[in-house]
C-alpha positions in Angstrom: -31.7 -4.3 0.2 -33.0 -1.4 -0.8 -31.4 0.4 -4.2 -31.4 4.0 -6.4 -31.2 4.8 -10.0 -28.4 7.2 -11.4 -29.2 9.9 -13.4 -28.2 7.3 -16.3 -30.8 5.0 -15.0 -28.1 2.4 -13.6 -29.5 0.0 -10.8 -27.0 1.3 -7.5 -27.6 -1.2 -4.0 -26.0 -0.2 -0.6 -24.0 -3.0 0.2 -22.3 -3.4 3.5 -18.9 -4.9 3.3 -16.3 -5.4 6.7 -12.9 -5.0 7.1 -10.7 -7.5 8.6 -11.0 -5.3 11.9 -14.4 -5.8 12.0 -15.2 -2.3 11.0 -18.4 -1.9 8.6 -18.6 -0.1 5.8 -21.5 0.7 3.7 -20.8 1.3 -0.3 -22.8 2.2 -3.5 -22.5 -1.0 -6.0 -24.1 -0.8 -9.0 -25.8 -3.7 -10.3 -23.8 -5.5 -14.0 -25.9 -7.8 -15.5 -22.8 -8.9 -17.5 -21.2 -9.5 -15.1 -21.3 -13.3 -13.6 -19.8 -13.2 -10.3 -20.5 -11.8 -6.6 -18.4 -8.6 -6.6 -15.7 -6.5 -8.3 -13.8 -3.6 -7.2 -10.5 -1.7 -7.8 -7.9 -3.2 -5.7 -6.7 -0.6 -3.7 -10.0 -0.5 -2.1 -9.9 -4.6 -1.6 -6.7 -4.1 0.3 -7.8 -1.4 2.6 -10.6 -3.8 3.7 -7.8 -6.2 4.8 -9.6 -9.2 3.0 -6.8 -12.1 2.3 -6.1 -12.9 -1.1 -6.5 -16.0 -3.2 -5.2 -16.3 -6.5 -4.9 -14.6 -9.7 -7.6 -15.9 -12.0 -8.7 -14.7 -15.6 -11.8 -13.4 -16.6 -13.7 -12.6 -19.8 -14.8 -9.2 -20.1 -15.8 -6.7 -22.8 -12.5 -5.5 -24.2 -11.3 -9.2 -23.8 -9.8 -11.7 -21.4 -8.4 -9.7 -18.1 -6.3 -10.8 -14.9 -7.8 -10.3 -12.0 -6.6 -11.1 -8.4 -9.4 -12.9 -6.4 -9.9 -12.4 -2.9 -12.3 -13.3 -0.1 -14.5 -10.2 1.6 -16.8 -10.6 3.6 -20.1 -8.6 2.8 -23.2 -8.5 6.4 -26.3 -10.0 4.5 -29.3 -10.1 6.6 -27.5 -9.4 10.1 -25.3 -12.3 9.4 -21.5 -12.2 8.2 -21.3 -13.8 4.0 -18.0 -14.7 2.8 -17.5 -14.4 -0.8 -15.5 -14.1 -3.5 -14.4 -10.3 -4.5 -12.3 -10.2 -8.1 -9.9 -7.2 -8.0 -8.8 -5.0 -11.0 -7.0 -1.8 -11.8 -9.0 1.0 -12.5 -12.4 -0.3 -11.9 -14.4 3.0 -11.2 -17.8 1.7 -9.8 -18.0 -1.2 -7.2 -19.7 -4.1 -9.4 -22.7 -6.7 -8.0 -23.1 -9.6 -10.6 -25.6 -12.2 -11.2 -24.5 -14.1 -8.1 -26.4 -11.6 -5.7 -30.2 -13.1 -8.4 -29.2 -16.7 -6.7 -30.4 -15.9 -3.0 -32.5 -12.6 -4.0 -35.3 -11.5 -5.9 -34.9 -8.3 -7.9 -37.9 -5.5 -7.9 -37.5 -3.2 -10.7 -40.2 -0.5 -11.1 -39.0 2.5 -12.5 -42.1 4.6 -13.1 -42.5 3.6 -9.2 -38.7 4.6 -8.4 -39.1 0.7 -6.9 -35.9 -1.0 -6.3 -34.9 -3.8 -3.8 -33.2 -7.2 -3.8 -35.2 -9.0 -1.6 -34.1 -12.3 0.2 -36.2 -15.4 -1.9 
């Protein structure tokens, strides 16, 4: 996967998710090293994608424990269909990839090179 900085310097990956209809849809997600899980977005998008929900869990964050709704998405990875777990909030402005995505991937960070990738370990 190959990524961009933002003016800000933020680490942004193109991440293809798919709908329940099988439709693919290719989004900027900006990498969260705070942040432990696969994926978080604001719900409204989750729900347009069709992706069943799970549960309501709580989550630490930053300005202190949050609900979130969890729900299974399904991102293509490789040419081949992942399943994984997509936490949903109100009023989350940037799709978020956490650490999860470092588990399977190696991260190439060369800024003076405008290098960026997740490759597959």
């Amino acid at each position: 996967m190959n990524g961009y900085f933002s003016n800000k310097g933020e680490l942004f990956f193109d991440v293809d998710l798919i709908a329940t209809d099988g439709l693919v849809i290719t989004i900027d997600a900006m990498l969260d090293t705070g942040f432990t899980d696969w994926l978080a977005m604001d719900i409204q998008d989750i729900e347009s994608f069709g992706w069943p929900f799970i549960k309501e869990q709580n989550k630490q964050t930053a300005g202190g424990e949050t609900k979130f709704e969890l729900y299974a998405g399904i991102v293509l990875l490789d040419g081949i269909h992942k399943t994984i777990p997509v936490l949903g909030g109100e009023e989350i402005t940037h799709v978020l990839m956490g650490l999860q995505w470092l588990e399977t991937r190696r991260l190439v960070v060369d800024k003076k090179m405008n290098l960026l990738t997740l490759k597959k370990s």
